[in-house]
MILO-702696 format. One line per field, with one value per residue (C-alpha): residue number from 1; y, x, z. Coordinates in Angstrom, 2 decimals. Last residue first. Example, Ala and Ser with C-alpha at 12.3 -4.5 7.8 and 13.67 -1.06 7.14 Angstrom:
REM MILO-702696
n = (2 1)
py = (-1.06 -4.50)
px = (13.67 12.30)
pz = (7.14 7.80)
REM end
This chain:
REM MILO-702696
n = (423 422 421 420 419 418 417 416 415 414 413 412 411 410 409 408 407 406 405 404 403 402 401 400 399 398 397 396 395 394 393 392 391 390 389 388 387 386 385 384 383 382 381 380 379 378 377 376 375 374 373 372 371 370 369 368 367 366 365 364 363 362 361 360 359 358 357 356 355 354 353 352 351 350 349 348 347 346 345 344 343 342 341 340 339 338 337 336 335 334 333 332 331 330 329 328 327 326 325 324 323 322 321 320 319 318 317 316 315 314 313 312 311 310 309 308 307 306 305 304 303 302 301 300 299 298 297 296 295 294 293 292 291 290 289 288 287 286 285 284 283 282 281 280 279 278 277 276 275 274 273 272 271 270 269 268 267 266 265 264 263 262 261 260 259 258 257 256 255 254 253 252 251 250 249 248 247 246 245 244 243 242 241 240 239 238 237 236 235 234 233 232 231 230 229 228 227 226 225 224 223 222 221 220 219 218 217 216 215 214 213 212 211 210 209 208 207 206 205 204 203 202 201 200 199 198 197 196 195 194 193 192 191 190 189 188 187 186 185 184 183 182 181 180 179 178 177 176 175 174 173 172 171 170 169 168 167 166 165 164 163 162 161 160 159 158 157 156 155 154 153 152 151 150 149 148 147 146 145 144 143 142 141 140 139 138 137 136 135 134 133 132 131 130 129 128 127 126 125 124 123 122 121 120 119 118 117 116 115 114 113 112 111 110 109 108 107 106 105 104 103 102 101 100 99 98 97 96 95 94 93 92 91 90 89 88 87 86 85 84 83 82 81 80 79 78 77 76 75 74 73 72 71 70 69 68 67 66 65 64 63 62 61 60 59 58 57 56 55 54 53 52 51 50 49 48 47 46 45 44 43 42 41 40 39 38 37 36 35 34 33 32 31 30 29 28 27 26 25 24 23 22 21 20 19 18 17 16 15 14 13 12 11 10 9 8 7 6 5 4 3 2 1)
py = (4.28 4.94 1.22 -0.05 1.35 0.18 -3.12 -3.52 -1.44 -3.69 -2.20 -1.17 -4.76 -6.63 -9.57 -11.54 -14.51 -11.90 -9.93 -11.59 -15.43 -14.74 -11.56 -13.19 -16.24 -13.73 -11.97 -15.59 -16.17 -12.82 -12.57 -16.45 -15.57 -15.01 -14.84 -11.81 -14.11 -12.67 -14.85 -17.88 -16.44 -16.28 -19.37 -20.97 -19.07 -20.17 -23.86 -24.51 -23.61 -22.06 -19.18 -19.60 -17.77 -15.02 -12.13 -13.56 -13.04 -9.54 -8.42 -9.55 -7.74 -4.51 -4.24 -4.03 -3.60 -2.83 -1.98 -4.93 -6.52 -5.65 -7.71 -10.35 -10.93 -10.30 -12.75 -14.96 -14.55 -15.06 -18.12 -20.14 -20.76 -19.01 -20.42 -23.91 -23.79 -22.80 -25.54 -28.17 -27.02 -26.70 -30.03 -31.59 -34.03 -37.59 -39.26 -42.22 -46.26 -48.40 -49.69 -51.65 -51.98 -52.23 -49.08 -47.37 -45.52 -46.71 -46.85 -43.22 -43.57 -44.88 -43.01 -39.71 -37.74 -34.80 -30.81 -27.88 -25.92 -23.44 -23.42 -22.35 -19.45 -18.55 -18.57 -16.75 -13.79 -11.89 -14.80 -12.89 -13.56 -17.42 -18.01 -16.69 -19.03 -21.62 -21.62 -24.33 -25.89 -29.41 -30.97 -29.28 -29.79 -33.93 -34.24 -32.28 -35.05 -37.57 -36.70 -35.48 -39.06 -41.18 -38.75 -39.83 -37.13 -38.79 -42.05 -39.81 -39.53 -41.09 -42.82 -42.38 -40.62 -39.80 -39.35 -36.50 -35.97 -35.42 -38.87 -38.14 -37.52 -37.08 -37.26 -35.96 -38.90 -41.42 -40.83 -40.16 -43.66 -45.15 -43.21 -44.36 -47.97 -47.73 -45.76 -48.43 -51.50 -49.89 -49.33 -53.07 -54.37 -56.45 -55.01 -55.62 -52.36 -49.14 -46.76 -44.70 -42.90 -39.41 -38.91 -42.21 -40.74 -37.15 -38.23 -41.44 -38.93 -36.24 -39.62 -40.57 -36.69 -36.48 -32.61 -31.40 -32.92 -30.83 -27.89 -30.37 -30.68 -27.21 -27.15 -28.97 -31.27 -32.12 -28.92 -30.10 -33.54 -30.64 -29.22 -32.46 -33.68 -30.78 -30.58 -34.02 -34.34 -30.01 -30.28 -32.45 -30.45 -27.29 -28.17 -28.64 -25.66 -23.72 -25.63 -25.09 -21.74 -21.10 -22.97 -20.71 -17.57 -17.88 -14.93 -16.79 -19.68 -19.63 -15.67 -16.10 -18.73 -16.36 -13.87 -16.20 -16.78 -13.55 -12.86 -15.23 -12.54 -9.69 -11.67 -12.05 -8.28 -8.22 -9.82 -7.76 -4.62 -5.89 -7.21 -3.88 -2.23 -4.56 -4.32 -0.66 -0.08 -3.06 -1.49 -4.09 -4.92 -8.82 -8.43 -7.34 -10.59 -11.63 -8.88 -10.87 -13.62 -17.37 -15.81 -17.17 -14.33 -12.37 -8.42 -8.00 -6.56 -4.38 -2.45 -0.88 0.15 1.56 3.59 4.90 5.82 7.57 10.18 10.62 14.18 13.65 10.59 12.02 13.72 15.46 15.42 18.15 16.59 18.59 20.09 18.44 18.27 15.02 15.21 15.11 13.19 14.12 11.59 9.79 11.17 8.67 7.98 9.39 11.40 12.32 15.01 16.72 12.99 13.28 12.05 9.29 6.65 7.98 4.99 5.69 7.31 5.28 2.60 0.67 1.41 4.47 6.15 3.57 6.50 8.34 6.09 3.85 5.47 7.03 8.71 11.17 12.36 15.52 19.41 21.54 24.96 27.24 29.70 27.41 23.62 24.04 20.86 18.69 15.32 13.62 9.80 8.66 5.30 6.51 3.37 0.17 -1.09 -0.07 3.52 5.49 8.62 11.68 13.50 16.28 20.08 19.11 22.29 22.15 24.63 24.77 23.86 21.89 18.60 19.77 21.20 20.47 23.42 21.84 18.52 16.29 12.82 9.84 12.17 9.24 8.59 9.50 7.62 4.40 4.81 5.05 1.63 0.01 0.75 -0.68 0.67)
px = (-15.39 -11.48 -10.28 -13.41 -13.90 -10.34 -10.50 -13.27 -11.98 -8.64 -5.39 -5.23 -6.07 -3.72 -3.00 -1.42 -4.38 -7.05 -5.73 -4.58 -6.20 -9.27 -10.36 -9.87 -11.63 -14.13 -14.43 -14.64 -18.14 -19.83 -19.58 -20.10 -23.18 -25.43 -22.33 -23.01 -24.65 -22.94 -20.30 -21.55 -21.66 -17.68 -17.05 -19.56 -16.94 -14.12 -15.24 -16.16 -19.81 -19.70 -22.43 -24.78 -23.88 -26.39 -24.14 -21.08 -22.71 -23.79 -20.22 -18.66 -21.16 -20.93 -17.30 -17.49 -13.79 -13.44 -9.53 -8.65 -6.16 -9.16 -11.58 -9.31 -8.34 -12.03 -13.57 -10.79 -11.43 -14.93 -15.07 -12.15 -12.62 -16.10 -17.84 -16.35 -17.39 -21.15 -20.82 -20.19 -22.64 -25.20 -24.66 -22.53 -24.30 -24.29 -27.30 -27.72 -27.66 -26.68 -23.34 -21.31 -17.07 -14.27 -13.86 -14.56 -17.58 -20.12 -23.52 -23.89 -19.99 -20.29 -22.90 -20.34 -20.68 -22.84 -23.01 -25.22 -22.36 -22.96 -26.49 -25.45 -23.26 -26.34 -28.94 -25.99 -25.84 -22.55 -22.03 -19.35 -16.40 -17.54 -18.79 -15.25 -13.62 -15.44 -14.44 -15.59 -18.36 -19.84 -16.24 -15.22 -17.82 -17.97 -14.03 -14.60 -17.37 -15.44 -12.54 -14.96 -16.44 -12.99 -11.72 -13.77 -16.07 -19.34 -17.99 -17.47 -13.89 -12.19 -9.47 -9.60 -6.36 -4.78 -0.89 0.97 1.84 5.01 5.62 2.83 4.21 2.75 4.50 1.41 0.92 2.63 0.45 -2.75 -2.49 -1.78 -4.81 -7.26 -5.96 -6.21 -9.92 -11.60 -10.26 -11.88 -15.20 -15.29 -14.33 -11.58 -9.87 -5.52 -4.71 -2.40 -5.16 -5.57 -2.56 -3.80 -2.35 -4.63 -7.59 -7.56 -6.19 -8.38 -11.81 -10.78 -10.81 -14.06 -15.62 -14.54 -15.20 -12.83 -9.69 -8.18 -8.87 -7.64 -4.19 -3.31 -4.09 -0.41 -1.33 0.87 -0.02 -3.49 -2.48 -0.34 -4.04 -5.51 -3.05 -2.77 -6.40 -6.97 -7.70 -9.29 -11.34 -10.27 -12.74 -10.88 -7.35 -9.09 -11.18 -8.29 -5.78 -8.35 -8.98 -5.46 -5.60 -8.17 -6.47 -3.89 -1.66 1.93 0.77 3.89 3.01 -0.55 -0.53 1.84 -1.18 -3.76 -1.73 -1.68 -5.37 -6.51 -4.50 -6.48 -9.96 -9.10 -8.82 -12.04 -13.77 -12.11 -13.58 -17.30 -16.58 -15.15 -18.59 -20.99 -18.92 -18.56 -22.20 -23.48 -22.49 -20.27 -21.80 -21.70 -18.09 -16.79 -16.12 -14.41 -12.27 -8.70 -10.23 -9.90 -9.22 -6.71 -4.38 -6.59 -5.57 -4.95 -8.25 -8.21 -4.70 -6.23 -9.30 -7.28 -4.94 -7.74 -9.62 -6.10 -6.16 -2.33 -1.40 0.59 2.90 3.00 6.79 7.16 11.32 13.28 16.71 19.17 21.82 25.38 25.73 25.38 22.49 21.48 18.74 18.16 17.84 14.64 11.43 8.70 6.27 8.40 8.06 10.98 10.57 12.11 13.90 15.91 19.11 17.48 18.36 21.75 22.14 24.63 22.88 19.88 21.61 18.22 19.09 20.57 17.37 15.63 17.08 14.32 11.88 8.92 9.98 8.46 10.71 9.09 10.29 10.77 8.67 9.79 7.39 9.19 7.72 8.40 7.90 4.96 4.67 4.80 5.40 6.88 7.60 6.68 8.03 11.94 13.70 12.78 8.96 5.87 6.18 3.05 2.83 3.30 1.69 0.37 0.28 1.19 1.19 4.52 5.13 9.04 9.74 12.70 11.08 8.86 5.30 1.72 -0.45 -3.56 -3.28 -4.58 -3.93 -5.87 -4.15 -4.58 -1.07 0.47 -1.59 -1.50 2.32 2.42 0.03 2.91 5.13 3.63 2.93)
pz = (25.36 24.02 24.92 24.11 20.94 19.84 20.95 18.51 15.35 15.65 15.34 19.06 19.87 18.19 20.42 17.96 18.17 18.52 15.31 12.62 13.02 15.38 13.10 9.90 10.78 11.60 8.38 7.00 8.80 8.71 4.77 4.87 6.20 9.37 12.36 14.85 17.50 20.56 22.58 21.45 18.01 18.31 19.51 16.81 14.77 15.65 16.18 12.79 10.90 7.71 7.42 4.27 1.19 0.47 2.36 0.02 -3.11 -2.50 -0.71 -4.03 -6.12 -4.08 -3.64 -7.91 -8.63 -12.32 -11.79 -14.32 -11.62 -9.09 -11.01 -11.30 -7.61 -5.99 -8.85 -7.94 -4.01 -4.58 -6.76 -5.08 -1.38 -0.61 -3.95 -3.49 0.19 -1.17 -3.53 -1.08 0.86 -2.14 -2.43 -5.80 -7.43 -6.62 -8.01 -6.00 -7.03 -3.89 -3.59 -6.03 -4.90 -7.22 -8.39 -5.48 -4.11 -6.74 -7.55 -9.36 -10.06 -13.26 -14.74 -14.71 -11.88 -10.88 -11.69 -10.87 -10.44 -13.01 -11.65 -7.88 -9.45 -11.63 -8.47 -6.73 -8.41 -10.38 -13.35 -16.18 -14.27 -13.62 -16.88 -18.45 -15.65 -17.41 -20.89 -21.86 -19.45 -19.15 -19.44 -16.89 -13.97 -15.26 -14.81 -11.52 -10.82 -11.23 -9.55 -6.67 -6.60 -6.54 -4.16 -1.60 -0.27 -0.47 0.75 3.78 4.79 7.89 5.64 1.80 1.36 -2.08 -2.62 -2.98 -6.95 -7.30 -9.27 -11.57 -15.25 -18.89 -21.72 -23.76 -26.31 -23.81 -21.20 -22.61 -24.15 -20.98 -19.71 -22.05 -21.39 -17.68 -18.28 -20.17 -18.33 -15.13 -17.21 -18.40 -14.80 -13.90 -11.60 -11.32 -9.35 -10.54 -12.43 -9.04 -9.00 -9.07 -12.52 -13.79 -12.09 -13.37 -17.17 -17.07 -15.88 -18.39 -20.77 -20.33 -19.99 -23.91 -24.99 -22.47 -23.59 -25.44 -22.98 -20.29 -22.08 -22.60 -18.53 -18.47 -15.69 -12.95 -11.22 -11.13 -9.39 -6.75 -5.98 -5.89 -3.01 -1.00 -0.88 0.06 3.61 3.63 0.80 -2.54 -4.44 -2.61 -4.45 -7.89 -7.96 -7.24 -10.23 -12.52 -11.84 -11.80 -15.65 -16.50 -15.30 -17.52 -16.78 -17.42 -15.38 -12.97 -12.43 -12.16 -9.30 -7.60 -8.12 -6.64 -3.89 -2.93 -3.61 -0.61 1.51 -0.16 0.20 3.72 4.21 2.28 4.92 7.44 6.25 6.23 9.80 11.21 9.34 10.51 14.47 14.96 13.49 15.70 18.85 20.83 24.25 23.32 22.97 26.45 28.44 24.92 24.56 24.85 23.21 24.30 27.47 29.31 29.80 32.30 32.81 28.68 27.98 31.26 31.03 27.43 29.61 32.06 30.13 27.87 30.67 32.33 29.19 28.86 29.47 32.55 31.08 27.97 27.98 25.03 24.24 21.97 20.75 22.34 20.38 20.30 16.76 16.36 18.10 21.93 24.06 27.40 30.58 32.28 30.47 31.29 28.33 25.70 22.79 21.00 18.58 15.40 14.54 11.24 12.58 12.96 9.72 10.98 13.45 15.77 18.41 17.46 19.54 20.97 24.63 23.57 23.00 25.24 27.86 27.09 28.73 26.71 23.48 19.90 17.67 15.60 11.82 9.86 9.49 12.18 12.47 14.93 17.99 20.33 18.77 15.97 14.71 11.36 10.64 8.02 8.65 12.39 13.99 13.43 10.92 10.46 8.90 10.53 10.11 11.12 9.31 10.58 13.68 11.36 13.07 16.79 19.21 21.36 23.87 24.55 28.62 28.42 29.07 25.75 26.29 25.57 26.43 24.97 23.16 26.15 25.27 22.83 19.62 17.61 16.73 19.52 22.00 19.02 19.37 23.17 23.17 21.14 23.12 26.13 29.67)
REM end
């Protein structure tokens, strides 16, 4: 028996409620089990129940034994002196107030449904399981598992929202430059992510708006800050862009020394970050105003179109600067884009529409059901299991599942574990 199991008894009412009585003998009919507190203090804020023939209204303490009472020093603690009921798995000694009165105690042991006992004991029998449920999944009704999935999605939205809203703070409110700054950290993908995102913290944003109208010297200001300006090559364009930036420089007072250097190393030449410079130099000098494109863009033809973006001439037969390979077009791939769209687009969308209180669930969940499903190890573990993974709706509600709930064994806070525990 756990805890945390008597809590989700309690609060759930997963025991027999008829002719409940105290360890004293007082019949005890629950009105409102309270409110589950998660933070310090007694586990249940305000409940109400008829003990005898009197309605208490105050807070539940929720214990293993009753002697956890003093285990846990609540004697002294007067955050408790509130506590109308202590329910207990095994009652093993009373409880008194200040006062000397005896707290009233429900002992659950005998009104416990034993399925729910059982199947709680059986997700946790085998350790190794990659997930505690994962012998079970597969049976899953789709109803429990759409709408768990739909829920968890924008649970990841809300954490992706955090950062968005520190963003905010050190921007004063200007969500172009935490667009900027988004965009920036997911063109560099997961090698150089850290490293764009703190070469867009380098940069004023004042000084991309200024700039956007030249793509030539949005590519100096992007490669010059990201340290790639440094080498003796003697080529026309490279010439170009050291003495742009030198200028740029000075006129700005411009700085890179925090700016975590680049890696090429196991990349694609797609992905070097001399390509998705470029073509985020390209991206923002196409569009003004762009996060007001992205707010005001709800399908994904128009999300794919804003995107629709490749690098300058430059870089269509070139890697590096001082390197010619064979002419391409490099735009971005709808892969790329779709990551873009999951990383930055949806949780800003999400973030700003909910600061404005014009949250449009259906919108969001629109975009994301048309995005195709990312592919990773969680979730091809997942759709090996059952195949439940068709879009990035699918895909980062599951990342959210593994990472908050399978991985800290919260099963009685998950839809899933719960419907098997009380099947």
């Amino acid at each position: 028996m756990q805890e945390e199991l008597l809590h989700y008894v309690w609060q759930h009412k997963k025991f027999n409620t008829l002719h409940l009585k105290t360890t004293n003998k007082d019949s005890v009919s629950i009105v409102s089990v309270g409110q589950h507190n998660l933070n310090a203090g007694p586990d249940f804020f305000n409940a109400q129940l008829n003990i005898g023939e009197q309605l208490w209204a105050g807070n539940v303490e929720v214990h293993i034994k009753s002697s956890d009472w003093y285990v846990h020093n609540h004697e002294t603690d007067t955050a408790y002196d509130n506590v109308i009921l202590h329910v207990v798995y095994e009652h093993d000694t009373e409880i008194y107030r200040k006062d000397n009165s005896v707290i009233p105690t429900l002992e659950l042991k005998t009104f416990i449904n034993k399925d729910v006992l059982h199947n709680y004991q059986k997700l946790f029998v085998n350790q190794n399981k990659w997930i505690n449920c994962e012998n079970d999944f597969a049976a899953i009704p789709e109803f429990t598992l759409n709408n768990w999935l739909e829920r968890l999605f924008f649970e990841r939205l809300e954490r992706k929202a955090k950062t968005i809203d520190e963003l905010l703070i050190a921007s004063k409110n200007d969500w172009e430059a935490v667009l900027f700054k988004l965009l920036a950290k997911n063109f560099g993908l997961k090698v150089n992510g850290e490293a764009f995102f703190s070469l867009a913290k380098s940069i004023d944003f004042s000084v991309v708006r200024k700039l956007q109208s030249k793509p030539e010297q949005l590519e100096a200001l992007f490669f010059g800050q990201a340290g790639l300006l440094n080498d003796d090559i003697q080529d026309i364009y490279y010439l170009g862009l050291q003495k742009e930036y030198a200028f740029l420089k000075q006129k700005f007072g411009l700085t890179n020394t925090q700016v975590v250097p680049l890696q090429f190393f196991r990349l694609r030449p797609p992905n070097f970050p001399t390509i998705r410079l470029s073509q985020l130099a390209i991206l923002y000098n196409k569009h003004n105003n762009l996060f007001s494109k992205v707010i005001a863009t709800n399908t994904i033809d128009e999300l794919y179109s804003l995107f629709k973006i490749s690098t300058s001439e430059f870089w269509e037969n070139h890697y590096t600067f001082s390197k010619v390979s064979k002419t391409s077009k490099k735009m971005l791939t709808k892969s790329f884009i779709d990551l873009l769209l999951i990383n930055t687009i949806l949780p800003l969308k999400f973030c700003y529409a909910k600061q404005k209180g014009k949250l449009n669930d259906e919108v969001i969940l629109t975009i994301a059901q048309h995005i195709t499903s990312e592919k990773n190890s969680i979730v091809n573990a997942f759709n090996n299991l059952k195949e439940v993974s068709t879009s990035a709706l699918q895909s980062q509600a599951l990342l959210q599942l593994k990472a908050e709930y399978c991985d800290k064994n919260k099963c009685l806070q998950c839809a899933i574990g719960n419907s098997l525990i009380t099947k």
